[in-house]
C-alpha positions in Angstrom: 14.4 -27.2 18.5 14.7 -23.6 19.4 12.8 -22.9 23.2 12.4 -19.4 24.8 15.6 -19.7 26.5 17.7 -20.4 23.4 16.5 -17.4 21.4 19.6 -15.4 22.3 21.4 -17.8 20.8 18.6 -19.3 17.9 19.0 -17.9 14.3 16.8 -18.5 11.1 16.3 -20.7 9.0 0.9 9.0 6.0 1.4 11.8 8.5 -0.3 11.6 11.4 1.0 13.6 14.7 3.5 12.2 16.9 1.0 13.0 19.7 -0.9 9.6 18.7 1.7 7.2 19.2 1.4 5.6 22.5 4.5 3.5 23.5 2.9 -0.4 24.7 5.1 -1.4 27.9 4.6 -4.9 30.3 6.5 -6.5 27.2 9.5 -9.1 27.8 11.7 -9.7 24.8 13.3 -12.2 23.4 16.2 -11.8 20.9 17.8 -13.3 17.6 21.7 -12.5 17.0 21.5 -15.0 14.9 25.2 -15.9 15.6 24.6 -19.8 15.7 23.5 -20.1 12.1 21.4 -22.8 13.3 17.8 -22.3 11.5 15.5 -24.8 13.3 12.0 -23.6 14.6 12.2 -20.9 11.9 9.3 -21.6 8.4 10.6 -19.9 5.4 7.1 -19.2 3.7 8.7 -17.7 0.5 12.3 -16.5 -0.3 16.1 -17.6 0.7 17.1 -16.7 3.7 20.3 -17.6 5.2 22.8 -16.7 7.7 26.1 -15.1 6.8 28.9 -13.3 8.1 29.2 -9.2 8.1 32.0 -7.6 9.8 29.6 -4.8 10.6 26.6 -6.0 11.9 25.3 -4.3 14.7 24.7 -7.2 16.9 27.5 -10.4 16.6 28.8 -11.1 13.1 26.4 -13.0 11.7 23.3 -11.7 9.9 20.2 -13.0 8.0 20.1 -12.5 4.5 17.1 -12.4 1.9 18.9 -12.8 -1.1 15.8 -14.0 -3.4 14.8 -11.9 -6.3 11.9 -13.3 -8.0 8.8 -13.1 -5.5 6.5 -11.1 -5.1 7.4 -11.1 -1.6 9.5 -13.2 0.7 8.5 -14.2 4.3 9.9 -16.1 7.0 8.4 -16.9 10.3 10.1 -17.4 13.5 9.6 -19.6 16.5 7.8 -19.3 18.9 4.1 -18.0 18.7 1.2 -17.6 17.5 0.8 -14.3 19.5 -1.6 -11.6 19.6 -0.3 -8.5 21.3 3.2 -7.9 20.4 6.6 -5.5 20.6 8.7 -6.4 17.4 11.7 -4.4 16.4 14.4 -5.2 14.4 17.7 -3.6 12.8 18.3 -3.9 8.6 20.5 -2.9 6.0 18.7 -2.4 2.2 21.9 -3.6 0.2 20.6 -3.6 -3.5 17.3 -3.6 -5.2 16.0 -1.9 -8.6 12.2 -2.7 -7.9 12.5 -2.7 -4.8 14.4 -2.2 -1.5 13.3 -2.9 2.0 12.8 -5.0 5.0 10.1 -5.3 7.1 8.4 -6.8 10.5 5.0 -9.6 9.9 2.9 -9.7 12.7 -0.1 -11.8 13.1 0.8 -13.8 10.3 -1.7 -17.1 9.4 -1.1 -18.4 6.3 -2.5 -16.0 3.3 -2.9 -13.6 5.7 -0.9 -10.8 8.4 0.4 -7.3 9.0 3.4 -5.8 7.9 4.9 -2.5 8.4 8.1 -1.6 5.8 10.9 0.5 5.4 11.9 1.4 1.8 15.2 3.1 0.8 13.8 3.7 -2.7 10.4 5.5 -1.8 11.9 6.5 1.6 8.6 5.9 3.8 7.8 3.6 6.1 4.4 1.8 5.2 1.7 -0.8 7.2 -0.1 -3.1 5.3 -2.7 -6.0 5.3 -2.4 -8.7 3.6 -4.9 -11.3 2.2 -3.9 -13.7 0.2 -1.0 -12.4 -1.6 -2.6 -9.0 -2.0 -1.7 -5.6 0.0 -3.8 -2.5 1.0 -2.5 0.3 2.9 -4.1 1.0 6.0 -5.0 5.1 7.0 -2.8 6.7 9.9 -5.2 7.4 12.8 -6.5 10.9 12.1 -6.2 11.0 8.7 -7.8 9.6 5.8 -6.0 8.6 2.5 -2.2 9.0 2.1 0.3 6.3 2.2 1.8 6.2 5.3 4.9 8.7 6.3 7.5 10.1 4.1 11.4 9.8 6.0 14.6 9.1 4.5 15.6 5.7 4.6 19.2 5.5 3.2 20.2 2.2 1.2 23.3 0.5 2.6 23.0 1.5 6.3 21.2 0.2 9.5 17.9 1.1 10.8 15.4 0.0 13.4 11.8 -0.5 12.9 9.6 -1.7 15.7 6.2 -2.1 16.0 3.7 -2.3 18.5 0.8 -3.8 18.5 -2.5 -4.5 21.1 -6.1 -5.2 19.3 -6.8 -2.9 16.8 -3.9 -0.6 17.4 0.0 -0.3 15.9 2.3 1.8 16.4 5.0 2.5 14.5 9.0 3.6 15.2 11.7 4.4 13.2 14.9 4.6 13.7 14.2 5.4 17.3 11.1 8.1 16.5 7.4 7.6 16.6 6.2 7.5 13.1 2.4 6.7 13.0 -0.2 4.9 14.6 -3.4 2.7 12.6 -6.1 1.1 13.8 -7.7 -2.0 11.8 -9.6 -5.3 13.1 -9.4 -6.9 10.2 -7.2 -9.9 11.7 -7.8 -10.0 15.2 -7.0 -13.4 16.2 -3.6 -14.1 17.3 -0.5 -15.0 14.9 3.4 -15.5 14.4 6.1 -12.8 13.7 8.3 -13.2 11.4 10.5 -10.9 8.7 9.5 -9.8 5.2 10.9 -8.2 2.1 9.7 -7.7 -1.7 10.7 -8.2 -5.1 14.2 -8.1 -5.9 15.4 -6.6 -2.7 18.1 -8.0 -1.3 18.5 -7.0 2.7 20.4 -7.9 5.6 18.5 -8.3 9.1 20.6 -8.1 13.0 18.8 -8.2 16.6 15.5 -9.5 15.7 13.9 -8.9 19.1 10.0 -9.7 19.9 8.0 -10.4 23.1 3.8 -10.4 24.0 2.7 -8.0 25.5 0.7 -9.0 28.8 
């Protein structure tokens, strides 16, 4: 059983102004290399994640891999939680996918229901979503209406970082080190568990899964 202390070591298994995103800080992380390959404490919710070797991760040699292709979208929860205010960030690689290619963060995830913000190498954006019950909506960028969330190349077959922060109503989104966008939505305000997400038939690598609650 995976505790706090043995995260470093546990494994699995739009446009709005840059002028809105406020960086959360007070947050202590915890971090995934996922170089053990051992996957207790983590809840695949849909999908096959496992942990394999890759000469060129960024972080150790071992990697998690969503190699599924036939959900609608593939989820897997890690330990421990639930949590309400949260820093999550995480490096991925996009390695094939003709419906779809991505990787994404799940906060506040309860069952049918949770966040998630998304990367994808065939639209190039980066998106945040509800989701209720199998169902997404796109949420509006603080100061703007409409849209569908920001435009920025995100090249298939390399590594990039998404992070997201997140206090009550309000995320804030970074990619690949920048400050993409910020949302505000109180639809699920009670606290939930993190965890990592593709769709489809995308098939992506994930490295240096860190998290921490924000205090």
């Amino acid at each position: 059983m995976l505790t706090r202390r043995g995260l470093l070591k546990g494994t699995m298994v739009m446009m709005a102004a840059p002028a809105e995103v406020k960086i959360l800080d007070r947050v202590t992380l915890s971090g995934f290399d996922f170089e053990s390959g051992d996957v207790t404490g983590w809840t695949t919710v849909a999908g096959t994640w496992t942990v394999e070797e890759m000469d060129s991760a960024p972080s150790g040699r071992r990697v998690l891999v969503q190699r599924s292709t036939g959900n609608a979208f593939n989820v897997v929860v890690a330990p421990p939680g639930p949590f309400s205010d949260v820093d999550a960030s995480v490096k991925f690689k996009p390695i094939s996918g003709r419906e779809d290619a991505s990787g994404g963060i799940v906060v506040r995830f309860d069952g049918g229901r949770y966040y998630v913000v998304r990367a994808n190498a065939l639209e190039d954006n980066v998106v945040l979503y509800k989701t209720v019950n199998g169902v997404r909506s796109s949420l509006d960028l603080v100061g703007q209406k409409g849209g569908y969330g920001v435009k920025t190349a995100v090249p298939a077959n390399q590594w990039h970082t998404l992070r997201v922060e997140f206090a009550g109503a309000r995320f804030n989104v970074v990619f690949n080190g920048k400050p993409l966008f910020a949302v505000e939505d109180a639809t699920f305000p009670e606290a939930g568990m993190v965890g990592l997400w593709t769709k489809a038939d995308s098939v992506t690598v994930f490295s240096g899964f860190t998290y921490g609650e924000r205090r």
